[in-house]
C-alpha positions as CSV (number, residue, x, y, z in Angstrom):
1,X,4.0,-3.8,21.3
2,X,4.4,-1.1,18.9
3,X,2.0,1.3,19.8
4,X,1.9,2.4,15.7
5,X,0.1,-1.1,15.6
6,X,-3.3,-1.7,15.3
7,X,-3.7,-3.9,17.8
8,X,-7.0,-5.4,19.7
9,X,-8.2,-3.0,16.7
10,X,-7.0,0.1,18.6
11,X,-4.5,2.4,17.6
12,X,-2.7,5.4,19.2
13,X,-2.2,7.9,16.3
14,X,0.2,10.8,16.6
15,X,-0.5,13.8,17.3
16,X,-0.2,14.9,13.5
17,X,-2.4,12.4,12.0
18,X,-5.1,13.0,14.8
19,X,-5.5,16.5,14.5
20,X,-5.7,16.2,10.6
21,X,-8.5,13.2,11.0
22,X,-9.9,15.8,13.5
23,X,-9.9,18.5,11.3
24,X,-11.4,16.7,8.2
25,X,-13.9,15.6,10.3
26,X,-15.4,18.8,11.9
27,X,-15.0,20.3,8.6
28,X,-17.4,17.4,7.1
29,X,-19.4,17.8,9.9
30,X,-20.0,21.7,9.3
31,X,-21.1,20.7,5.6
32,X,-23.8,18.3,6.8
33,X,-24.7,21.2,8.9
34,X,-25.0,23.8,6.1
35,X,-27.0,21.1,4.1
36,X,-29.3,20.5,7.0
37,X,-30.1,24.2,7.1
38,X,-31.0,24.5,3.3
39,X,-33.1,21.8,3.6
40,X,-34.9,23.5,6.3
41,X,-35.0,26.7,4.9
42,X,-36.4,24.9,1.5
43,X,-32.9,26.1,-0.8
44,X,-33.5,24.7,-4.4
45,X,-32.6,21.3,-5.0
46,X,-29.6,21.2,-7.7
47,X,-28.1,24.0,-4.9
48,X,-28.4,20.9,-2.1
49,X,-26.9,18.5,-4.3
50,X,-24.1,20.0,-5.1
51,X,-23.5,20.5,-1.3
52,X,-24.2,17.2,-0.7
53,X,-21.5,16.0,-3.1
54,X,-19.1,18.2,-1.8
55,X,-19.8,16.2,1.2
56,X,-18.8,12.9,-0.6
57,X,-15.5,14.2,-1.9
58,X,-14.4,15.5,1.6
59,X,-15.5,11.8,3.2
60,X,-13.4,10.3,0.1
61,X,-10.6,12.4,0.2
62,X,-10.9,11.3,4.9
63,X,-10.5,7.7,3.6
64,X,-7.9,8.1,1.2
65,X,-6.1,9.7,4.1
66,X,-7.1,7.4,7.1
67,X,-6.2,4.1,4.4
68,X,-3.0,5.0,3.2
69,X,-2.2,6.0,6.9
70,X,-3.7,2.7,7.7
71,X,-1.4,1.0,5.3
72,X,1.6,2.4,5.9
73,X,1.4,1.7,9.8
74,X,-1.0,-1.0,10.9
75,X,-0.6,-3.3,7.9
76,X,3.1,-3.0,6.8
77,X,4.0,-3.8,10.9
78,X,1.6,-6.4,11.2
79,X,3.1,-8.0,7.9
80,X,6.6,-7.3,9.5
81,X,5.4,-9.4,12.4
82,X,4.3,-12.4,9.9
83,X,0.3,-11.6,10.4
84,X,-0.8,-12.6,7.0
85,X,-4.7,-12.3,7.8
86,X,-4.2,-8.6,7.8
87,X,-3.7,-8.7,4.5
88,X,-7.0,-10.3,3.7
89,X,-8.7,-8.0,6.1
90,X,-7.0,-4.9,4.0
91,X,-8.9,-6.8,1.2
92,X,-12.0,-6.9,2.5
93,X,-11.7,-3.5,3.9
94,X,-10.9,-2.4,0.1
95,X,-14.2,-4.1,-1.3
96,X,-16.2,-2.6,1.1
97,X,-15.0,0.6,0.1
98,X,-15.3,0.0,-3.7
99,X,-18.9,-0.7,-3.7
């Protein structure tokens, strides 16, 4: 098994692609932080917002990066190995994210 597959819907990433996931991640994870603290310490509300969509662009911009890895590994192998459903499970994947 090619262990760039996403099989048993697992999948070993390299060391590259972990530690920029990782990074996004913590980074997102600081923001909620900062807004968490302005709402607590009663910051204006336009000044929150503005945080908060901050917030959505860097969870956008971690699943344009986690998809397109997705795409390139997971779902061009499986379509190599003749898996058509992934396909239709990239699809629903891409409505769910289009909502």
């Amino acid at each position: 098994m090619n262990s760039e597959c996403c099989c048993k819907k697992t999948k070993e990433r390299s060391e590259e692609e972990y530690k920029s996931l990782i990074n996004r991640l913590s980074r997102i994870e600081g923001q909620i932080r900062g807004i968490k603290g302005m709402v607590e310490k009663n910051a204006y509300c336009t000044d929150i917002l503005i945080q908060s969509s901050a917030v959505s662009a860097a969870i956008n911009a971690f699943n344009k990066e986690l998809l397109a890895n997705h795409i390139k590994t997971c779902v061009a192998q499986d379509i190599r190995d003749g898996k058509d459903e992934t396909v239709d499970e990239l699809v629903a994947t891409l409505q769910k994210l289009m909502k």
